[in-house]
C-alpha positions in Angstrom: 27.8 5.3 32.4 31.2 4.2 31.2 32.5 0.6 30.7 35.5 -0.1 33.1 37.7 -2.5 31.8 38.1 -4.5 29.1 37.7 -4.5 25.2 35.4 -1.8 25.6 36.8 -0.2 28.4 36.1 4.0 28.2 33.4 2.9 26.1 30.3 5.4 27.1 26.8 3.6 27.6 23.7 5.2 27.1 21.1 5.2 29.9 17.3 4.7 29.3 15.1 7.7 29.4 12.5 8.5 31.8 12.2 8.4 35.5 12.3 4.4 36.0 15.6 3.7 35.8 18.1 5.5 38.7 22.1 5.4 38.6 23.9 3.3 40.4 27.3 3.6 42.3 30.7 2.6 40.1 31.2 -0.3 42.7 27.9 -2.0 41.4 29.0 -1.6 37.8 32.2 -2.7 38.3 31.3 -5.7 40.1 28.2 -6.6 37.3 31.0 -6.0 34.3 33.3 -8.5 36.1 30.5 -11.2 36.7 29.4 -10.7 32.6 32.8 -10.6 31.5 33.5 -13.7 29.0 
């Protein structure tokens, strides 16, 4: 998972490991990063 835009845009994030977690569509991430943005 990759950061979209801003200061850390391209920035790689590492996921959690173990089956709990699942990936989620770039749409989702984009629209969380905009809502957490400062």
């Amino acid at each position: 998972m990759s950061v979209l835009g801003g200061k850390a845009k391209g920035f790689t994030l590492q996921s959690v490991p173990g089956s709990g977690t699942r990936p989620i569509m770039s749409k989702v991430k984009a629209a969380v990063f905009n809502i957490t943005a400062p």
